[in-house]
Backbone atoms as SQL, in Angstrom:
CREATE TABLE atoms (id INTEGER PRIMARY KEY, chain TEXT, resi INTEGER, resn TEXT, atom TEXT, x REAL, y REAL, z REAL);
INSERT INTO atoms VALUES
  (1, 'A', 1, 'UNK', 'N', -40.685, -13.394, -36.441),
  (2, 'A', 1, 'UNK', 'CA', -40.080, -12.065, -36.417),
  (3, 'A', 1, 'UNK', 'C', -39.165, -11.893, -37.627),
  (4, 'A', 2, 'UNK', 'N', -39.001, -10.775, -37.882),
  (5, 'A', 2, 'UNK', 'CA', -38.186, -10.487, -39.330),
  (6, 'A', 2, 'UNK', 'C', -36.810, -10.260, -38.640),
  (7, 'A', 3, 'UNK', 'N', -36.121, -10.504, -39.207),
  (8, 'A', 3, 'UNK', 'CA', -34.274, -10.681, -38.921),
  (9, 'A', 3, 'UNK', 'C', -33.621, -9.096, -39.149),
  (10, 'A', 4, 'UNK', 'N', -34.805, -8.056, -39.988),
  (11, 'A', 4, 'UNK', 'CA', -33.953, -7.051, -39.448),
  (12, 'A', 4, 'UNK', 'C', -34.553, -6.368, -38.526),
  (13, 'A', 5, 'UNK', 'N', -35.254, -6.475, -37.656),
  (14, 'A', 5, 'UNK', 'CA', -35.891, -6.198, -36.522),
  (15, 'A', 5, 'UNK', 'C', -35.119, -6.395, -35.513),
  (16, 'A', 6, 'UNK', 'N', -34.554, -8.067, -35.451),
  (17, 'A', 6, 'UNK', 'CA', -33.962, -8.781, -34.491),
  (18, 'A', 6, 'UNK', 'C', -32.326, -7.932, -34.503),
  (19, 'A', 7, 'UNK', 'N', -32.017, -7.452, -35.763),
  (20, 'A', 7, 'UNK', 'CA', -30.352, -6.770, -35.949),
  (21, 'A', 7, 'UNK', 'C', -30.988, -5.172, -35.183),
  (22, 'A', 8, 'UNK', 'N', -31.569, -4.584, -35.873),
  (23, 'A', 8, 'UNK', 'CA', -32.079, -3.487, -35.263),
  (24, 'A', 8, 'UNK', 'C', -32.037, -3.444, -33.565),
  (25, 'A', 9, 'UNK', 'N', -32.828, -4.295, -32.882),
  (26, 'A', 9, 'UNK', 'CA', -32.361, -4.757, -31.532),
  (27, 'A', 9, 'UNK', 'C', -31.222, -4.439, -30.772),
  (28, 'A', 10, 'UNK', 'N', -30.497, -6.109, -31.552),
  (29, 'A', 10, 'UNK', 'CA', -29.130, -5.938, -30.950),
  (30, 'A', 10, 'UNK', 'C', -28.404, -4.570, -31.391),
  (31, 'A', 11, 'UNK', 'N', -28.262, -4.127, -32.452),
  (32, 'A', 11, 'UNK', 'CA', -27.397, -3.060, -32.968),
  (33, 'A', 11, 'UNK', 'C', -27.615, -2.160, -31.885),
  (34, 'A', 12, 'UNK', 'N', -28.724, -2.006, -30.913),
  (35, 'A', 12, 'UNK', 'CA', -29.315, -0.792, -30.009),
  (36, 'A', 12, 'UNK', 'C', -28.833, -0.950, -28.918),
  (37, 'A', 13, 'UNK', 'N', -28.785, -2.092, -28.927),
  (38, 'A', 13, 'UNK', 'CA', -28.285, -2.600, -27.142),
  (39, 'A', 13, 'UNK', 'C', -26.825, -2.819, -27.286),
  (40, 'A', 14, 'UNK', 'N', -25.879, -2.787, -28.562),
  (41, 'A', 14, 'UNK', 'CA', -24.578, -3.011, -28.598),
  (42, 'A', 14, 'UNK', 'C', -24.075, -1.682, -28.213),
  (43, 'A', 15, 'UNK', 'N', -24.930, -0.271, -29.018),
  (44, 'A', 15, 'UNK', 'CA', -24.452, 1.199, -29.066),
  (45, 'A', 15, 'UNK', 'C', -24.394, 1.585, -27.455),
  (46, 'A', 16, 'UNK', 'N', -25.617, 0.525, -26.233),
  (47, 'A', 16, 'UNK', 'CA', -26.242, 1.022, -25.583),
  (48, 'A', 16, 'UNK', 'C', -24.254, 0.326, -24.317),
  (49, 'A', 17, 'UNK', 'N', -24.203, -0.598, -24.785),
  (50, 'A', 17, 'UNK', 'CA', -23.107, -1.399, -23.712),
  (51, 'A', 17, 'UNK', 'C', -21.903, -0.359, -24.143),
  (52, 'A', 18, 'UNK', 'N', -21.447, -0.398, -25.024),
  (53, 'A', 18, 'UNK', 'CA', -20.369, 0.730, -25.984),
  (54, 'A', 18, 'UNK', 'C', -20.230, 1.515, -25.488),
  (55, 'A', 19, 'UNK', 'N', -21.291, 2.614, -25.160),
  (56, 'A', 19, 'UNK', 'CA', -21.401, 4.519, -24.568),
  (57, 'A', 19, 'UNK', 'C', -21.207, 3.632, -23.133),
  (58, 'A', 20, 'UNK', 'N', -21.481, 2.870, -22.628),
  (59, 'A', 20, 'UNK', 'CA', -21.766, 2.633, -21.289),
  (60, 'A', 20, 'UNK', 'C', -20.525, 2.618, -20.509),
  (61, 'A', 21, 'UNK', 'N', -19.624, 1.581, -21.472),
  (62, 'A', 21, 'UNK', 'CA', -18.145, 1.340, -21.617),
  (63, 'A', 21, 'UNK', 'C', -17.035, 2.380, -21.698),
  (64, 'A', 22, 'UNK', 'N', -17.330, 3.479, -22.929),
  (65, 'A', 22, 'UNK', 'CA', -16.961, 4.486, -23.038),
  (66, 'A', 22, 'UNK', 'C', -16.559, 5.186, -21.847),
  (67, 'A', 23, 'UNK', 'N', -17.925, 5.664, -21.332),
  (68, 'A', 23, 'UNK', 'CA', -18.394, 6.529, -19.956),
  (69, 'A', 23, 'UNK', 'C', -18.012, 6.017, -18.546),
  (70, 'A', 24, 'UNK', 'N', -17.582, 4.915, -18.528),
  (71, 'A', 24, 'UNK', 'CA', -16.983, 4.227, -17.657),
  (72, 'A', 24, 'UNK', 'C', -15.309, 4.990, -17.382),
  (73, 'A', 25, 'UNK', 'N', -14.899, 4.452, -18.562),
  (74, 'A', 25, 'UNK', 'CA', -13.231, 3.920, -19.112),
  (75, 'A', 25, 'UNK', 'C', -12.502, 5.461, -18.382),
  (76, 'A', 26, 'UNK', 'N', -13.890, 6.594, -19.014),
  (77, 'A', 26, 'UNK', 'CA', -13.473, 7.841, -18.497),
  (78, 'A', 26, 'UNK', 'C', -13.733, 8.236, -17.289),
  (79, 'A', 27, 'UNK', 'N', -14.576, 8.096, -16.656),
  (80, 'A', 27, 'UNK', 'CA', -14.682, 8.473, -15.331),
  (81, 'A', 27, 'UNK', 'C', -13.139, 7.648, -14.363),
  (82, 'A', 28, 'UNK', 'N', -13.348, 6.626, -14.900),
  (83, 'A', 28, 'UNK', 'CA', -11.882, 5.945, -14.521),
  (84, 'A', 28, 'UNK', 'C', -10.889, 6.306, -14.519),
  (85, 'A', 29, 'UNK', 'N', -10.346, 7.024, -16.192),
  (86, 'A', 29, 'UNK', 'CA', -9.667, 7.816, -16.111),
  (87, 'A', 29, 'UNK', 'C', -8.885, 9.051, -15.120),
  (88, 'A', 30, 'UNK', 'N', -10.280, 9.722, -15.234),
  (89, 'A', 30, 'UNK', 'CA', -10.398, 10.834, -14.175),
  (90, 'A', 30, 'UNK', 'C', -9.997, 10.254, -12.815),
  (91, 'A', 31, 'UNK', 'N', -10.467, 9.797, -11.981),
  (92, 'A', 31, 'UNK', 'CA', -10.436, 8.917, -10.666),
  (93, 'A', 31, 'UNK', 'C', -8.363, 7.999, -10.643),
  (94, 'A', 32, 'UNK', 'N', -8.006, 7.683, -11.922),
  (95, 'A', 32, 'UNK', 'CA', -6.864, 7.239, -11.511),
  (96, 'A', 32, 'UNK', 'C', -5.621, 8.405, -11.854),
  (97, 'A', 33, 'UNK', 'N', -6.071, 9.484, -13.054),
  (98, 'A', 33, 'UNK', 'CA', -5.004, 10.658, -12.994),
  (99, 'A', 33, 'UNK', 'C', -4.221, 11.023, -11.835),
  (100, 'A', 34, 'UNK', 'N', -4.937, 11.403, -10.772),
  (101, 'A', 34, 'UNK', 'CA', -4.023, 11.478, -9.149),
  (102, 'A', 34, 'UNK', 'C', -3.265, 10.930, -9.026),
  (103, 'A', 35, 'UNK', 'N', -3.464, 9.819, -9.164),
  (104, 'A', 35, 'UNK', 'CA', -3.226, 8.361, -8.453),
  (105, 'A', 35, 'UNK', 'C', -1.242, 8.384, -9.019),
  (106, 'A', 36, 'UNK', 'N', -1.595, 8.509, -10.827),
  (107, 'A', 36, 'UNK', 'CA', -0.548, 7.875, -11.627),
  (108, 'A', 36, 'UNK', 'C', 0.194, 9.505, -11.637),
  (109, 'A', 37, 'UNK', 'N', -0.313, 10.378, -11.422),
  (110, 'A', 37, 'UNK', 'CA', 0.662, 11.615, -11.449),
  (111, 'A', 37, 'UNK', 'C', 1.648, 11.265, -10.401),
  (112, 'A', 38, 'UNK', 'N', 1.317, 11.074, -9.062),
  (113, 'A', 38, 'UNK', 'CA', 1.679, 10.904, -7.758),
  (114, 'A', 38, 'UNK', 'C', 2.708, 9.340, -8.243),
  (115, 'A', 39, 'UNK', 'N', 2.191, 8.827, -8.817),
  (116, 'A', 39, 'UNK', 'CA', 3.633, 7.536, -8.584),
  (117, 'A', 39, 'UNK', 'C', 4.747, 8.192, -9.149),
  (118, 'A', 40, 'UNK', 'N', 4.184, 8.642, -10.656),
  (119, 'A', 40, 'UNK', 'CA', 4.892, 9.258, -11.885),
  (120, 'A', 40, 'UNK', 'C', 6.284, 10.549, -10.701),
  (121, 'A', 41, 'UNK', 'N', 5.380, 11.093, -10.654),
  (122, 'A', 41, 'UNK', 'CA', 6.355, 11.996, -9.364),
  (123, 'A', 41, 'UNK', 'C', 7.476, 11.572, -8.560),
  (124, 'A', 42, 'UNK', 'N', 6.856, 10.505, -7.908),
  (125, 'A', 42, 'UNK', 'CA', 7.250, 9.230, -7.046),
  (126, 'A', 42, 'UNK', 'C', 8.748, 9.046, -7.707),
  (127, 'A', 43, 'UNK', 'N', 8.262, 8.447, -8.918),
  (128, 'A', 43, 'UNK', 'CA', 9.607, 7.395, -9.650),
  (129, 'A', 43, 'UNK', 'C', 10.492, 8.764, -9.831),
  (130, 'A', 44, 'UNK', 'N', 10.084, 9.711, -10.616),
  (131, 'A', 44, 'UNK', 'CA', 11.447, 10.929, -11.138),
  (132, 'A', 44, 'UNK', 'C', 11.868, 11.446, -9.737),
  (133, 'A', 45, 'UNK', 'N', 11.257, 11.266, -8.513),
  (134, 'A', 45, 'UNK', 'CA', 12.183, 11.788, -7.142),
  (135, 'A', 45, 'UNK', 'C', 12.465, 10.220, -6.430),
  (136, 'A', 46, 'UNK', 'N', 12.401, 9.256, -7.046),
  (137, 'A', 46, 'UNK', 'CA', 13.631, 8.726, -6.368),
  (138, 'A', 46, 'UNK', 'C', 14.343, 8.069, -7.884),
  (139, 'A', 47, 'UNK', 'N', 14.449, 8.739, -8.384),
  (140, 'A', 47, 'UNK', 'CA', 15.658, 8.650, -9.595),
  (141, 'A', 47, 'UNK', 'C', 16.726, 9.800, -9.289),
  (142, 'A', 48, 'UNK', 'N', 15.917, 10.508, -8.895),
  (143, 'A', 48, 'UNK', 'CA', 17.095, 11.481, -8.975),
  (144, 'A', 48, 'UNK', 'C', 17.569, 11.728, -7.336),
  (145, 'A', 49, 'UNK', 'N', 17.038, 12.174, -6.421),
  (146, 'A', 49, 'UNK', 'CA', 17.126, 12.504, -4.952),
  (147, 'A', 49, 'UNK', 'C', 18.339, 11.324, -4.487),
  (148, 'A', 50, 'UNK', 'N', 18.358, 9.657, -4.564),
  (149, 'A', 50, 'UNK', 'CA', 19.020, 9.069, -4.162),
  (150, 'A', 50, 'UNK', 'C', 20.682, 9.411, -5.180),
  (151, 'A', 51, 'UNK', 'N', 20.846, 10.190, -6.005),
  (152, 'A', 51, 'UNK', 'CA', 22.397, 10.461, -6.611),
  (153, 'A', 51, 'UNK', 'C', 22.869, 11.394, -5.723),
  (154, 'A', 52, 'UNK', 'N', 22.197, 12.403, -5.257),
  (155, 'A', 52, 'UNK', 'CA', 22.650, 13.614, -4.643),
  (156, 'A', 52, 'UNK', 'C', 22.789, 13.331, -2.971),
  (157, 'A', 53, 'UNK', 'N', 22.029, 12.214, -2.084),
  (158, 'A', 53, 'UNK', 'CA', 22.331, 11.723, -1.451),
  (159, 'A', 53, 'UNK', 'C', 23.492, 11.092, -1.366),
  (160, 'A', 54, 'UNK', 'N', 23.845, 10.354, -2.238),
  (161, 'A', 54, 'UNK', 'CA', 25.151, 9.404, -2.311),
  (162, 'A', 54, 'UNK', 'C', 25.994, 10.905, -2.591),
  (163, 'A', 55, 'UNK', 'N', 26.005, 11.911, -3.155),
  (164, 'A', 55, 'UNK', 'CA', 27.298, 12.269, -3.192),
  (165, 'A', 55, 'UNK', 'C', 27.519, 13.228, -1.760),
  (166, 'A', 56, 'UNK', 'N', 26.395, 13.431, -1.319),
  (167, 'A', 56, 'UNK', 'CA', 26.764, 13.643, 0.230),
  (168, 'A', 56, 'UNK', 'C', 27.297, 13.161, 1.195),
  (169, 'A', 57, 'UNK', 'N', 26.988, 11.818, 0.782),
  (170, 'A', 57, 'UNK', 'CA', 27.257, 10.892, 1.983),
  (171, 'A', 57, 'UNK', 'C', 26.774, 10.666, 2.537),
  (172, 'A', 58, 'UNK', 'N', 24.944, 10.351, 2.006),
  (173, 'A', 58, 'UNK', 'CA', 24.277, 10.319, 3.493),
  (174, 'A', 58, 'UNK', 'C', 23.897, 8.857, 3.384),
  (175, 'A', 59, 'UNK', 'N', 23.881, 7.881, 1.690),
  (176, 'A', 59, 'UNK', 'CA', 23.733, 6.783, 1.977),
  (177, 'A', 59, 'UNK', 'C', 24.833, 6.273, 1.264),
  (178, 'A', 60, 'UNK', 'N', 24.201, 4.427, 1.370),
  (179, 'A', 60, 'UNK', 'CA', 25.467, 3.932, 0.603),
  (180, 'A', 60, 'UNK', 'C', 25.271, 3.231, -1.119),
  (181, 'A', 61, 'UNK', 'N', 26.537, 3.203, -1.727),
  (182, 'A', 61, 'UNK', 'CA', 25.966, 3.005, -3.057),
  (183, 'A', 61, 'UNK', 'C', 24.841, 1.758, -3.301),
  (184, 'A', 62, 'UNK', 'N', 25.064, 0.986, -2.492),
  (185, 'A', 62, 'UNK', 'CA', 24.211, -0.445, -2.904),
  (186, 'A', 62, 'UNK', 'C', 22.425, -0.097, -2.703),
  (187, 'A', 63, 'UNK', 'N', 21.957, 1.025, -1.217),
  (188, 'A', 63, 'UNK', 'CA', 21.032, 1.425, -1.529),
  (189, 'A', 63, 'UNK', 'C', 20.066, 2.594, -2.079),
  (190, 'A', 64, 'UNK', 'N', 21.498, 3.239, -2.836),
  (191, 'A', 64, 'UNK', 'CA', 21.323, 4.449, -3.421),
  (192, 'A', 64, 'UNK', 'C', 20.644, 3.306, -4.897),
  (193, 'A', 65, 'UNK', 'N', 21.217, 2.444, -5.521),
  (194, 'A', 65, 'UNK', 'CA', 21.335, 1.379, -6.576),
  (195, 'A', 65, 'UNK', 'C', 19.887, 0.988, -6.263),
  (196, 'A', 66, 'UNK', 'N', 19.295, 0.535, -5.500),
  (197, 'A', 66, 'UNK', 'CA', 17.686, 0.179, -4.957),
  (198, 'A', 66, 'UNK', 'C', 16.910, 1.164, -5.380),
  (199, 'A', 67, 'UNK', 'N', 17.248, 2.304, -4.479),
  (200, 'A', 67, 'UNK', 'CA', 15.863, 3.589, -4.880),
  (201, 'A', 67, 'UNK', 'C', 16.229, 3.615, -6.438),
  (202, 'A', 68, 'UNK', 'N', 17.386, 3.909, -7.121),
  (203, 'A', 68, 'UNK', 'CA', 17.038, 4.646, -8.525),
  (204, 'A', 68, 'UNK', 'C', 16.077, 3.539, -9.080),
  (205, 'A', 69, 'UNK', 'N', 16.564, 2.118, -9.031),
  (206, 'A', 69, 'UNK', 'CA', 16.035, 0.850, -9.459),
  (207, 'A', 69, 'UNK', 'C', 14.217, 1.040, -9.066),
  (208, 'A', 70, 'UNK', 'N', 14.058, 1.097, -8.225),
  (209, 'A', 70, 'UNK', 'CA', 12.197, 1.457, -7.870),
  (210, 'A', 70, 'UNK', 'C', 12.245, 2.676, -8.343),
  (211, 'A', 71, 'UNK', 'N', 12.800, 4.043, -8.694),
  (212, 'A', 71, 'UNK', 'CA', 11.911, 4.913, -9.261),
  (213, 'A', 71, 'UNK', 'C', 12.121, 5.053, -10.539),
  (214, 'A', 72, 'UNK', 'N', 13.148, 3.977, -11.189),
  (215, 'A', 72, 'UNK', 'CA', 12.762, 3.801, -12.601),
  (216, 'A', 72, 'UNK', 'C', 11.913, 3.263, -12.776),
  (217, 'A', 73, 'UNK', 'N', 11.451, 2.074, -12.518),
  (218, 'A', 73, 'UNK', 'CA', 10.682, 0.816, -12.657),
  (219, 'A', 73, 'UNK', 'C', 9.004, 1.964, -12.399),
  (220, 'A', 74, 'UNK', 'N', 9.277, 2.809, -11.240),
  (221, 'A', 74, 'UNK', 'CA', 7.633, 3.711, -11.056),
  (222, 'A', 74, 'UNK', 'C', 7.576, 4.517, -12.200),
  (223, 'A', 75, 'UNK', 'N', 8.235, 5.008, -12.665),
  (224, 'A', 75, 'UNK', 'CA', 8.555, 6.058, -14.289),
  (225, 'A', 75, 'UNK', 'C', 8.004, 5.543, -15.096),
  (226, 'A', 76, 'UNK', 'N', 8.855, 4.455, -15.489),
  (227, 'A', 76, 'UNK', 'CA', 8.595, 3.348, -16.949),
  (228, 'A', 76, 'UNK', 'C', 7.366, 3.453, -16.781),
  (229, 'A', 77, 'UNK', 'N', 6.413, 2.795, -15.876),
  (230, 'A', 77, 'UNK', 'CA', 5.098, 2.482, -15.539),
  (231, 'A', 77, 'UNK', 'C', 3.892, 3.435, -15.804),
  (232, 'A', 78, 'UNK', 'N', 4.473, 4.497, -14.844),
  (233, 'A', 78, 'UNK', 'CA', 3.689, 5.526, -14.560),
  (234, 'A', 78, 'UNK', 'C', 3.833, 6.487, -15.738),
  (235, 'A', 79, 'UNK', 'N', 4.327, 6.328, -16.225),
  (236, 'A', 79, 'UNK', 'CA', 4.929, 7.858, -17.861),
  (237, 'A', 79, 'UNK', 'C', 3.342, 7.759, -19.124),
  (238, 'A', 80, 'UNK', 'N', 3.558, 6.234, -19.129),
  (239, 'A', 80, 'UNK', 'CA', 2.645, 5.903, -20.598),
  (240, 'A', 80, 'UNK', 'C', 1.708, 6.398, -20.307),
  (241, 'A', 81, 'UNK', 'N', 1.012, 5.853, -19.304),
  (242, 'A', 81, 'UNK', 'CA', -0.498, 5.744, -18.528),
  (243, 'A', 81, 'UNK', 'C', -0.798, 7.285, -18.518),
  (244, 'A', 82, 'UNK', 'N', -0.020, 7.930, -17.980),
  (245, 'A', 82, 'UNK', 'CA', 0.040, 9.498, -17.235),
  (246, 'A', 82, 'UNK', 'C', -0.173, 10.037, -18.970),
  (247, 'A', 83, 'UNK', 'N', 0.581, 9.593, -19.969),
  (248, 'A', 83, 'UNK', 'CA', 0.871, 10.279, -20.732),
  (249, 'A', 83, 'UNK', 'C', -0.318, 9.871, -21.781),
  (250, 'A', 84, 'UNK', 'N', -1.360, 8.698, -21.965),
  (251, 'A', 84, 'UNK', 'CA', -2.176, 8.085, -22.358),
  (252, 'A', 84, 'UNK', 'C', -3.477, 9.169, -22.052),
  (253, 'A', 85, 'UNK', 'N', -3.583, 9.192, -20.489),
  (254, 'A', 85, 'UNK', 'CA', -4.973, 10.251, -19.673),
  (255, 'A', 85, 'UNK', 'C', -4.858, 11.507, -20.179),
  (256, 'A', 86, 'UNK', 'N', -3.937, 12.281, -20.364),
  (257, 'A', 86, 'UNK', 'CA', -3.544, 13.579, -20.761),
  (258, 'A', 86, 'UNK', 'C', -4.065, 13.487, -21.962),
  (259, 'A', 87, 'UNK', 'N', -3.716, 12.196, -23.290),
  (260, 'A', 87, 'UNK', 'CA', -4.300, 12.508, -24.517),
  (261, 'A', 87, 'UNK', 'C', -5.915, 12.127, -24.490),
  (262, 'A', 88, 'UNK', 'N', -6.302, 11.477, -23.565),
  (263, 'A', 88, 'UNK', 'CA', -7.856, 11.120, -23.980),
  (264, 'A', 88, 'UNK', 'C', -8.796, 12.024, -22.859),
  (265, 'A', 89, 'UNK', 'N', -8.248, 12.513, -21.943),
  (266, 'A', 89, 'UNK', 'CA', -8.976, 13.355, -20.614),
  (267, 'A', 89, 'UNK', 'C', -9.100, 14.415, -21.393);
């Protein structure tokens, strides 16, 4: 067999795994947008909801200090990703 036959080949079946990959990555996309809006949401309402609690009085500072702590940590997380799908969706 001639060797550019054999490149010809693979080069076909590389384009063929690639689009396959592609078409994947996005449907994925699509399918986890919900998902990461909803944490994303998540983290900015308990960043903020547990301050206005504490100045009510309805909890106490140590687990007002918890929620902001988990809905930063869901933010940080959830922001890039959220903000990643928006540029490639």
């Amino acid at each position: 067999m001639d060797i550019s036959i054999i490149l010809l080949k693979t080069t076909g079946q590389i384009q063929s795994v690639t689009y396959f990959i592609l078409l994947f990555t996005k449907i994925s996309l699509l399918l986890m947008k919900p998902i990461i809006i909803t944490l994303g949401l998540a983290g900015l309402l308990l960043t903020i909801l547990p301050a206005i609690l504490l100045f009510y009085g309805s909890i106490e500072a140590a687990f007002q200090k918890q929620l902001m702590g988990i809905g930063m940590l869901l933010w940080f997380i959830a922001a890039p990703i959220w903000d990643r799908i928006k540029k490639t969706v």
